[in-house]
N, C-alpha and C positions, 0 to 999 in steps of 0.2 A: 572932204572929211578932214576932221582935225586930228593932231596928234591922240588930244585928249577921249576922241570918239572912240580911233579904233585900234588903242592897247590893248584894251580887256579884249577885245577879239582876238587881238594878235596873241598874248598871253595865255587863253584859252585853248587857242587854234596847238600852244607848244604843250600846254598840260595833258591835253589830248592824247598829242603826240606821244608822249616821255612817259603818259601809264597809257600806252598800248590802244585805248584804243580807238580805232578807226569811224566808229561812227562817230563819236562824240568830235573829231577833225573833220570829217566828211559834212559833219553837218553845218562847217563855220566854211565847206568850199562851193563858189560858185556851179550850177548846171551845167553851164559853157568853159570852164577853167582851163586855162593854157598853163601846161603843166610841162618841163624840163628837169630833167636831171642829168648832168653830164656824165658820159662815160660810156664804156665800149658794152653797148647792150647786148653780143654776142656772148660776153662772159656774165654778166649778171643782167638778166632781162628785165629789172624793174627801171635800170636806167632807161636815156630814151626819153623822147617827146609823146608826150599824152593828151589829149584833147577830150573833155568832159570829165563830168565827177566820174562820170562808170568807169570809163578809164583809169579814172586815178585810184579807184576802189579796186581794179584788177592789179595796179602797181602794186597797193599794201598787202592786196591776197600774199603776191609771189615772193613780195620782203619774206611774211609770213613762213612761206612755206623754203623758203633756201635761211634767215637766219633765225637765232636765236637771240633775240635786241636785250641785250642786259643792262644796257645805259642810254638814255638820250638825255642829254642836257646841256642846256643855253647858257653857252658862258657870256655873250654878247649879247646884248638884243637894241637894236636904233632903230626908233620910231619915229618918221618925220608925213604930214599931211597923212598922205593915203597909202604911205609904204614901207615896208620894213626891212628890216637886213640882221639877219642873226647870225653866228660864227657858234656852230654848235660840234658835241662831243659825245661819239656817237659808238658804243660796242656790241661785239655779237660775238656768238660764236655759229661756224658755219656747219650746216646740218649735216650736211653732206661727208663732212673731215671732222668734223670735230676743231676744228681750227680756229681760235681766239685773235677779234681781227679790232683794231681801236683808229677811231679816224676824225679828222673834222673835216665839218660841212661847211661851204658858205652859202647864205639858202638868201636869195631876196626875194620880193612877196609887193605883190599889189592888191589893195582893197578897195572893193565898190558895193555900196549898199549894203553893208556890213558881210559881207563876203570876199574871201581871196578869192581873188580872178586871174592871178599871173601867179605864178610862180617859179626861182629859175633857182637850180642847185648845183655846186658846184665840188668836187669832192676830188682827191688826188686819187684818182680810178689805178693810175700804174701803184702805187703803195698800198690800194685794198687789195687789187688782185693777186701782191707778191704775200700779202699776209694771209688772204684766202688761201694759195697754194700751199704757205706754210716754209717757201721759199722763194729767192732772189731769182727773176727775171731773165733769163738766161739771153741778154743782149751785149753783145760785143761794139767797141767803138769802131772798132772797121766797117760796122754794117749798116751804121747812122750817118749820112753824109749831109748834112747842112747847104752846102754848095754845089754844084755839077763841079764832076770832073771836070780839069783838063784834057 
């Protein structure tokens, strides 16, 4: 596929996104979609690897139900052959706290047959979580050791 094929996909696939909603993304994703978003899925369970659209249709439920998304928007978007790479800017507030949380994404994306089939996200998870909380991390450098002891 050429650059020129699959922008309007790719650009569709983010207008989707950025008004909310899910079918109108869902239906620009592969059956089989290999789906990632990095980050500690114990604190926000939409992260995590997913495998098929169902899958990926339970990830947007759970965004759904923990945020309140007041921004999505692509400040980058680079389209080459069959793949893409966006660096996007991403708000919510969290349901749960009430907590106003602002982040960017780096999201890259592979197409076949006019469908995303890969997908891989990448987000600073320790800076959502400390804005989730609504507070800093309560990590000491005594207790990060890079090296073994002596």
């Amino acid at each position: 596929m050429t650059d020129t094929t699959i922008r309007p996909i790719v650009e569709a696939f983010y207008q989707a996104t950025a008004e909310r909603n899910a079918e109108a993304a869902l239906s620009l994703i592969d059956d089989d979609v290999d789906w990632l978003v990095q980050g500690p899925v114990d604190v926000f369970a939409f992260f995590g690897q997913r495998h098929g659209k169902a899958a990926v249709r339970e990830g947007y439920q759970e965004i759904a139900r923990r945020l309140d998304v007041t921004m999505f928007r692509v400040e980058t978007l680079l389209v080459e052959g069959d793949r893409a790479a966006a660096m996007i800017r991403y708000s919510a507030i969290v349901c749960a706290t009430g907590k106003v949380m602002s982040i960017r994404i780096a999201q890259f994306s592979r197409f076949a047959n006019g469908k995303l089939v890969e997908m891989r996200a990448f987000v600073d998870s320790y800076d959502m979580v400390e804005q989730a909380l609504g507070r800093p991390l309560d990590v000491r450098p005594a207790d990060v050791r890079l090296v073994p002891a002596d």
